[in-house]
C-alpha positions as semicolon CSV with decimal commas, in nm:
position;residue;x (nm);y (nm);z (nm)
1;X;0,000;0,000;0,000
2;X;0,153;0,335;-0,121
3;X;0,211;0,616;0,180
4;X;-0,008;0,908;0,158
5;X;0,310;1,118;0,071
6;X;0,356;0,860;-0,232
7;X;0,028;1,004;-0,336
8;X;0,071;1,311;-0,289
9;X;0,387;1,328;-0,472
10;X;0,216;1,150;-0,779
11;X;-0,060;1,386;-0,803
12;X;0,221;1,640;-0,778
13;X;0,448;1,568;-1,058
14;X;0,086;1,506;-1,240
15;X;0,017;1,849;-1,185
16;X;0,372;1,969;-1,270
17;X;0,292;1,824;-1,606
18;X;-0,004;1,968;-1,675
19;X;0,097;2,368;-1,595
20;X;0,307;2,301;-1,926
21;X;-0,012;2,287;-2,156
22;X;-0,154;2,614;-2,022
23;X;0,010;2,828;-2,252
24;X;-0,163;2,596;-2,560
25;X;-0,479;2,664;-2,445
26;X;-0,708;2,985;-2,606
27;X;-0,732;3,233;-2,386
28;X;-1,102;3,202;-2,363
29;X;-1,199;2,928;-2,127
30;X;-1,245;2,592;-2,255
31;X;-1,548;2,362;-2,161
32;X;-1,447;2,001;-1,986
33;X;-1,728;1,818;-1,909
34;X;-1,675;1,548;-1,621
35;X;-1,916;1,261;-1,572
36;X;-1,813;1,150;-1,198
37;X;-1,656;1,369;-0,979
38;X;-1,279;1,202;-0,958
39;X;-1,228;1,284;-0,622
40;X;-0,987;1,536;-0,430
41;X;-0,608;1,430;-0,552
42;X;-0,757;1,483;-0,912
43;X;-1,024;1,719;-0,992
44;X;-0,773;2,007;-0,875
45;X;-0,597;1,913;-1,218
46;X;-0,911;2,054;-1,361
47;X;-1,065;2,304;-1,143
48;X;-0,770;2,515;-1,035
49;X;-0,724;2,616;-1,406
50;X;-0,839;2,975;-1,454
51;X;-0,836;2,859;-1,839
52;X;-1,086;2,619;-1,801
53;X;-1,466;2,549;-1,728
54;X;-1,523;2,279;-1,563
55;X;-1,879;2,107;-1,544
56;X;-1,904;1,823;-1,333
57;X;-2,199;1,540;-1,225
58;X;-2,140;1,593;-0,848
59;X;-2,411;1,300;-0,752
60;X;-2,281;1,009;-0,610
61;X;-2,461;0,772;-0,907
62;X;-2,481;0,719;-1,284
63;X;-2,480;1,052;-1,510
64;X;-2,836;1,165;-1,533
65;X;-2,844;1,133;-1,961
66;X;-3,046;1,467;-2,008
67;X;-2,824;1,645;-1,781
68;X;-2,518;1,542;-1,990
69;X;-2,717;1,580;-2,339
70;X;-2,755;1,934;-2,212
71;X;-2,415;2,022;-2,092
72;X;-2,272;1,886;-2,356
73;X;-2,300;2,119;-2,606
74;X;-1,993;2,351;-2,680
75;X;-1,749;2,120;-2,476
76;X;-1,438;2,049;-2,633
77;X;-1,381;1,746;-2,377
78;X;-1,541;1,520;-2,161
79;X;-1,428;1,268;-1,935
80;X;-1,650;0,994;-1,871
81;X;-1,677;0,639;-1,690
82;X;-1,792;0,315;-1,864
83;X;-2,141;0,352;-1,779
84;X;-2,147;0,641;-2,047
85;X;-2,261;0,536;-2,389
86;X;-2,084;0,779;-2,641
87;X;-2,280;0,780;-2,940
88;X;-2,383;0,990;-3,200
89;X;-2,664;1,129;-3,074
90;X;-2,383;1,254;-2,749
91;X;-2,138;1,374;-3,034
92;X;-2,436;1,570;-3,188
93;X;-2,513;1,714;-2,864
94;X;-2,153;1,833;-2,810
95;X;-2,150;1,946;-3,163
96;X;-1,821;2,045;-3,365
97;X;-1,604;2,202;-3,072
98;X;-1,521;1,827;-2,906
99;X;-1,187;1,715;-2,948
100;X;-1,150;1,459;-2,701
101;X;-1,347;1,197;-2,549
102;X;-1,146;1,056;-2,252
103;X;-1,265;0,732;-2,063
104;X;-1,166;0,615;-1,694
105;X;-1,116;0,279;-1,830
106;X;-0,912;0,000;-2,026
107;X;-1,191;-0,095;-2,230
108;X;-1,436;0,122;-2,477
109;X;-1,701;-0,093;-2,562
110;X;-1,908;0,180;-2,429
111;X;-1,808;0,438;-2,698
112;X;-1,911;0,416;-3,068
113;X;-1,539;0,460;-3,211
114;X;-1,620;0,519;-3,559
115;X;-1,883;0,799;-3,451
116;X;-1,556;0,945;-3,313
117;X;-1,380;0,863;-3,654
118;X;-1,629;1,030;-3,869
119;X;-1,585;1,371;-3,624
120;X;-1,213;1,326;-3,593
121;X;-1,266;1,321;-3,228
122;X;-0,974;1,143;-3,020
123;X;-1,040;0,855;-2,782
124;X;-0,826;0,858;-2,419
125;X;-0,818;0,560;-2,252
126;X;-0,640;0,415;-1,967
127;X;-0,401;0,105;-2,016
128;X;-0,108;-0,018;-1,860
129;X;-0,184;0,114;-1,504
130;X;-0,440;-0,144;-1,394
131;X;-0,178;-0,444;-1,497
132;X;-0,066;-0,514;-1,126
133;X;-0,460;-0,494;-0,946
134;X;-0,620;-0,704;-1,205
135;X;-0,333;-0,961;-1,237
136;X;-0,331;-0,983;-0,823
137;X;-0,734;-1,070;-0,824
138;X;-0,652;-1,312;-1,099
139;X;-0,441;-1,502;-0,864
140;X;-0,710;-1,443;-0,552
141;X;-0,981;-1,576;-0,778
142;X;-0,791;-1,881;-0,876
143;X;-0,710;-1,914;-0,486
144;X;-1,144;-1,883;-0,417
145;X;-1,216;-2,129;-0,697
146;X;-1,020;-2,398;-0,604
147;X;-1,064;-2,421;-0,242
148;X;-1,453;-2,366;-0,250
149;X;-1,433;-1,984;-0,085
150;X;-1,850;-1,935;-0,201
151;X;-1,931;-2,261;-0,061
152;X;-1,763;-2,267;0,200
153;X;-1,822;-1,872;0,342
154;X;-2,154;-1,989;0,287
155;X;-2,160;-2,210;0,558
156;X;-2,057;-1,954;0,771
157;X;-2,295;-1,679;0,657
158;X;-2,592;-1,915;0,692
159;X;-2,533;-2,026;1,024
160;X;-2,468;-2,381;0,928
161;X;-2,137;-2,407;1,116
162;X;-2,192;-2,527;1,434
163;X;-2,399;-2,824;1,253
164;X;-2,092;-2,912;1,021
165;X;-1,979;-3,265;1,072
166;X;-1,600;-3,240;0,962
167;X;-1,485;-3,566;0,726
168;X;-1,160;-3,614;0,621
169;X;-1,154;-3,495;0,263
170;X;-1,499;-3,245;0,348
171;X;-1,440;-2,903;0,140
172;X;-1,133;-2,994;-0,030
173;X;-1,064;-2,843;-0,351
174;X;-0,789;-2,886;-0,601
175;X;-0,460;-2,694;-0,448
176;X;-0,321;-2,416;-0,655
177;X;0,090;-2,500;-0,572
178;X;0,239;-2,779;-0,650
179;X;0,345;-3,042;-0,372
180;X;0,561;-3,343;-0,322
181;X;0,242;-3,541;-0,421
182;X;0,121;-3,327;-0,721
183;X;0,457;-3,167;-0,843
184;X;0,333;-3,044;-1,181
185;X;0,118;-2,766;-1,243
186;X;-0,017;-2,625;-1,575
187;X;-0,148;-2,256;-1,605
188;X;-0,328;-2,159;-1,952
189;X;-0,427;-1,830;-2,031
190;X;-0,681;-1,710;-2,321
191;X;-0,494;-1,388;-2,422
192;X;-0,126;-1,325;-2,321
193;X;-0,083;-0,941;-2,315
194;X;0,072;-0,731;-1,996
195;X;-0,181;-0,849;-1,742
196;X;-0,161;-1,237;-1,804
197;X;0,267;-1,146;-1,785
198;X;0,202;-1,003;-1,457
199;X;-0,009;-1,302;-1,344
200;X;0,195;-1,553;-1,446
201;X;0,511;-1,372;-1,229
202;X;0,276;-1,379;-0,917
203;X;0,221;-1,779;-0,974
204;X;0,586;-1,880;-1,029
205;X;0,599;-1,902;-0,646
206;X;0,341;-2,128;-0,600
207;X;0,548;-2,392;-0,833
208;X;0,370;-2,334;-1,153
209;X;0,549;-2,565;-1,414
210;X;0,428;-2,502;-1,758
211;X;0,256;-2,232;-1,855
212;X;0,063;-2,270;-2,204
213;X;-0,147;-1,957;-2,389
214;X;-0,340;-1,873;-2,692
215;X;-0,339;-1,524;-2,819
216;X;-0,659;-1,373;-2,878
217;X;-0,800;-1,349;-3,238
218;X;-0,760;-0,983;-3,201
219;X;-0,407;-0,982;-3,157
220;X;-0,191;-0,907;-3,503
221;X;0,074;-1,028;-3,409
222;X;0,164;-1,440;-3,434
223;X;0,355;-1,572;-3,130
224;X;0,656;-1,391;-3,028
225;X;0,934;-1,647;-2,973
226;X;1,221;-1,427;-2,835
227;X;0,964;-1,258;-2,564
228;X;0,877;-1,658;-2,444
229;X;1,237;-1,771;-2,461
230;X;1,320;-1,430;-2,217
231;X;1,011;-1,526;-2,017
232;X;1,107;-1,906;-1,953
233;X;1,464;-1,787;-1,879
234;X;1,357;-1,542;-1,671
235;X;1,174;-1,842;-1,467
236;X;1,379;-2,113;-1,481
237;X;1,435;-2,347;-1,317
238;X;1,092;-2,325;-1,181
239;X;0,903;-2,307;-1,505
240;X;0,982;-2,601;-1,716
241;X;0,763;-2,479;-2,066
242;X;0,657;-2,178;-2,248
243;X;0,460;-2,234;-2,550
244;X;0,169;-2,114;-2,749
245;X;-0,092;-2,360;-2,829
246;X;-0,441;-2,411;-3,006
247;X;-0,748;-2,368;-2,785
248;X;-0,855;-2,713;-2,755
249;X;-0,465;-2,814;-2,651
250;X;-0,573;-2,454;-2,372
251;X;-0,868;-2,623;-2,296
252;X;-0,714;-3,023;-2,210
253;X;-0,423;-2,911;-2,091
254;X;-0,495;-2,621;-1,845
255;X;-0,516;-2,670;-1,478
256;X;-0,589;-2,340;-1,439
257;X;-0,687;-2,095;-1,724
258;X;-0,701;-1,770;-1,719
259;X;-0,955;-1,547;-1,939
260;X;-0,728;-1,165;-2,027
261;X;-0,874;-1,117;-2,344
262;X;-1,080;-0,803;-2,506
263;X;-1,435;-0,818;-2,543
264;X;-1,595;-0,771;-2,890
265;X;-1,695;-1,013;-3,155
266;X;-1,450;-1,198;-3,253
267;X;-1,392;-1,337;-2,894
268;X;-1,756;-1,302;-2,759
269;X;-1,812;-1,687;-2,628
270;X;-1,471;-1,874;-2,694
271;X;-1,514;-2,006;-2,428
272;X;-1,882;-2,216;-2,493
273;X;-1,966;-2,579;-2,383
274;X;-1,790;-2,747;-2,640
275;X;-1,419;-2,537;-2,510
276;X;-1,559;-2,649;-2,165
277;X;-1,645;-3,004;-2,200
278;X;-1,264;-3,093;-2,289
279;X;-1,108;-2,924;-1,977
280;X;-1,020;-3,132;-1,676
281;X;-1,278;-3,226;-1,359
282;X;-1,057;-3,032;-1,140
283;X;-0,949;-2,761;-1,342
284;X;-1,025;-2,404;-1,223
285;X;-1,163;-2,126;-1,504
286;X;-1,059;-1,766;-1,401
287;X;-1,214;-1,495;-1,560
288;X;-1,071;-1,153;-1,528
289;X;-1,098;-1,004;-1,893
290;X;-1,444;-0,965;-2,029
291;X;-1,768;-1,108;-1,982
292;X;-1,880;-1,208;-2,332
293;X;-1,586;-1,455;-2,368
294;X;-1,740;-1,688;-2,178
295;X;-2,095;-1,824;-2,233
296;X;-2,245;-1,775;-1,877
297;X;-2,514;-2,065;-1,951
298;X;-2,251;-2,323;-2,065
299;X;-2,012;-2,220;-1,755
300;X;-2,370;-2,305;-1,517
301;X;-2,379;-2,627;-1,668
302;X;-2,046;-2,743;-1,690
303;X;-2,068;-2,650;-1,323
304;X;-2,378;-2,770;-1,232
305;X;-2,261;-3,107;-1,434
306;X;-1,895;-3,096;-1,273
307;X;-1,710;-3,082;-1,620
308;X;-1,488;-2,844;-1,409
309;X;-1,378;-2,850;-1,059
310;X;-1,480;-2,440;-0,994
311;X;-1,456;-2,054;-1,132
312;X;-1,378;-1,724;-1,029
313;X;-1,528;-1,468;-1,233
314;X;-1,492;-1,067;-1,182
315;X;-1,670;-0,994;-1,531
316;X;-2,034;-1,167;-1,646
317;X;-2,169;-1,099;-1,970
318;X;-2,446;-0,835;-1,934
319;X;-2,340;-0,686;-1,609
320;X;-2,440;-0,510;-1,389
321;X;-2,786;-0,658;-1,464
322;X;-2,699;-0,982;-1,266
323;X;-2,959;-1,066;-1,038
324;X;-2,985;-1,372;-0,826
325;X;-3,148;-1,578;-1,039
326;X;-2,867;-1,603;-1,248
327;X;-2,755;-1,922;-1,382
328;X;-2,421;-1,832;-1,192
329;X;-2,524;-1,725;-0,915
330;X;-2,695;-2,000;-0,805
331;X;-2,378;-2,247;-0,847
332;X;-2,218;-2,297;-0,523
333;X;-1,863;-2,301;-0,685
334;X;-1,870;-2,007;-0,936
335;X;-1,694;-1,741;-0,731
336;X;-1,835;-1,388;-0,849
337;X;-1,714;-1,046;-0,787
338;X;-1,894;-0,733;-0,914
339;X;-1,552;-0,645;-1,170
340;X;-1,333;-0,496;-0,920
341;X;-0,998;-0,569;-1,047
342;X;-0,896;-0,193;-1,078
343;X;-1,022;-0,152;-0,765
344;X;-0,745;-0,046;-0,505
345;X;-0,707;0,312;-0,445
346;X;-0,355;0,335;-0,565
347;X;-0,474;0,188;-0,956
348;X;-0,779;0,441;-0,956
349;X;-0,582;0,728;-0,870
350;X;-0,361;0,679;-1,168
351;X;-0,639;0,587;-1,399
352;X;-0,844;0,888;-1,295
353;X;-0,522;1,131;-1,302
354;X;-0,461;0,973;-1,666
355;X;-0,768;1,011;-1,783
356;X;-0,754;1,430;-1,705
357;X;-0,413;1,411;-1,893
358;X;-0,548;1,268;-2,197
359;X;-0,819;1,510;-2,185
360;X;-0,639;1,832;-2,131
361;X;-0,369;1,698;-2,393
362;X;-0,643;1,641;-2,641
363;X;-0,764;1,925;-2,653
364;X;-0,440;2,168;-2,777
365;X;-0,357;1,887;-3,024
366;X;-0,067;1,735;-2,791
367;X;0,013;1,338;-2,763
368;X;-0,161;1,202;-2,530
369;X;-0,024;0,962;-2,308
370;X;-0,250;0,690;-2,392
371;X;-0,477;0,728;-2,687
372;X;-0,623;0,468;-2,901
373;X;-0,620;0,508;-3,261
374;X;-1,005;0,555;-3,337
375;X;-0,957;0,545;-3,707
376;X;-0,772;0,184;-3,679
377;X;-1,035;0,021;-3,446
């Protein structure tokens, strides 16, 4: 956990970098609309400008939609969440003066990018800076999965512990290290970008083996041999194997597999009941990516039908909207979490904080620091 001094040094040098792109702002102030009020380290960035207007959603909820539709218009920026859609009828409302559309997130499958490409408006975004949280969840939902956390809190929540009769092999799940009696482990992932490197450092400890991964079908670029040779070096002796591999060899092979890839449609459901059927009884699925890779339905059944031994899921197709009559949610060994793997206060600080820089970058025609090519997506 960083020091508060940490912090405030961070937001510091933050600010230090933005006093540079006053003097390419016009001297009459520019609108920023902000969609969620980004808290007390950040919105200073923003509202300590005298070259600047600053409209902000104060409420503690989703952006009322008329409220934004109306304050829109004239802005030359906005900074939004993922629970605003940017569409055309948004870019319409902000009419010609918007430059930049900057979201608090990784992904932007709430923003219509080619609306943005037919305005030549520029898309912020905010990679890189959530690799550490979401690849330490990954690891705590593989932990939850395979040693029964939902089931077994359960027992504790419902009052059913003083009537537990302990047994010998009651509540025993798979084991995530490797031991003198199961000295092998395999870890797949679906999608082998920054995150899934970051996840696989955090498992060498626990005596991972072999590590096996297909790239998503997004990805343009084939297998990179040097970066796995430097990877399996870089673990040896403990890691035996690097290699990529075709998803059925992912799905056989994997004791654990790990779901970091994009949403969209070329991935939406790669992992379906046929993908599931061939993994092992007492393999774990963790999902930390995006909810539409994995059909929610076939995960239920191959649950419910013990295909696989458990799961540990921070994204569900269609979320929030998951109530508890959810095929999911009512199986004992699916693990849920309502997608918090950005969610420590040191990785939203520095997506909020890059978020403002992308805007206020955007808008004088500087490089942002993260910006995704809207014309290329």
């Amino acid at each position: 956990m960083q020091s508060d001094g940490s912090i405030s040094q961070a937001v510091y040098q933050a600010q230090t970098r933005l006093t540079s792109l006053s003097s390419h702002l016009r001297t009459s102030k520019s609108k920023i609309v902000v969609c969620r009020d980004l808290g007390p380290d950040v919105m200073p960035l923003l509202t300590k400008r005298d070259d600047i207007e600053v409209i902000t959603w104060t409420e503690d909820c989703v952006c009322d939609r008329e409220w934004l539709l109306k304050n829109i218009s004239g802005a030359v920026g906005i900074v939004i969440v993922f629970s605003e859609l940017v569409n055309a009828e948004l870019l319409d409302a902000a009419g010609p003066n918007l430059k930049v559309v900057s979201t608090m997130s990784v992904g932007y499958e709430h923003i219509h990018v080619s609306e943005l490409a037919k305005r030549n408006v520029r898309l912020g975004y905010t990679p890189d800076v959530l690799t550490d949280a979401v690849a330490d969840i990954s690891v705590m939902l593989a932990l939850m999965a395979g040693r029964n956390a939902n089931e077994t809190m359960g027992i504790v929540r419902e009052g059913l512990w003083p009537k537990f009769i302990w047994a010998p092999f009651a509540l025993c799940g798979p084991q995530l290290s490797t031991s003198g009696i199961s000295p092998s482990r395999t870890v797949g992932f679906l999608g082998f970008g920054r995150i899934s490197h970051a996840t696989l450092a955090r498992l060498i400890p626990f005596g991972v083996t072999d590590c096996i991964y297909s790239s998503n079908p997004n990805s343009a670029a084939s297998p990179k041999k040097e970066r796995d040779e430097a990877l399996l070096k870089q673990y040896r002796p403990q890691l035996k194997s690097l290699r990529p591999v075709d998803r059925d060899t992912l799905a056989r092979e994997s004791d654990v597999l790990f779901i970091l890839a994009p949403g969209g449609p070329s991935t939406r459901h790669l992992i379906d009941e046929d993908f599931l059927r061939k993994m092992k009884k007492h393999s774990v699925l963790v999902n930390a990516g995006r909810g539409t890779v994995v059909d929610s339905d076939a995960l239920a059944k191959a649950l419910r039908e013990k295909w696989i031994w458990g799961a540990g899921i921070d994204v569900v197709e269609g979320e929030p909207n998951i109530w508890k009559d959810h095929p999911l949610i009512r199986e004992p060994r699916c693990n849920i979490l309502p997608h918090i793997g950005s969610a420590s206060f040191e990785t939203r600080l520095a997506m909020a904080t890059l978020a403002v820089e992308n805007c206020l970058a955007g808008i004088v025609g500087q490089n942002m620091p993260a910006e995704l090519d809207v014309k290329a997506s």
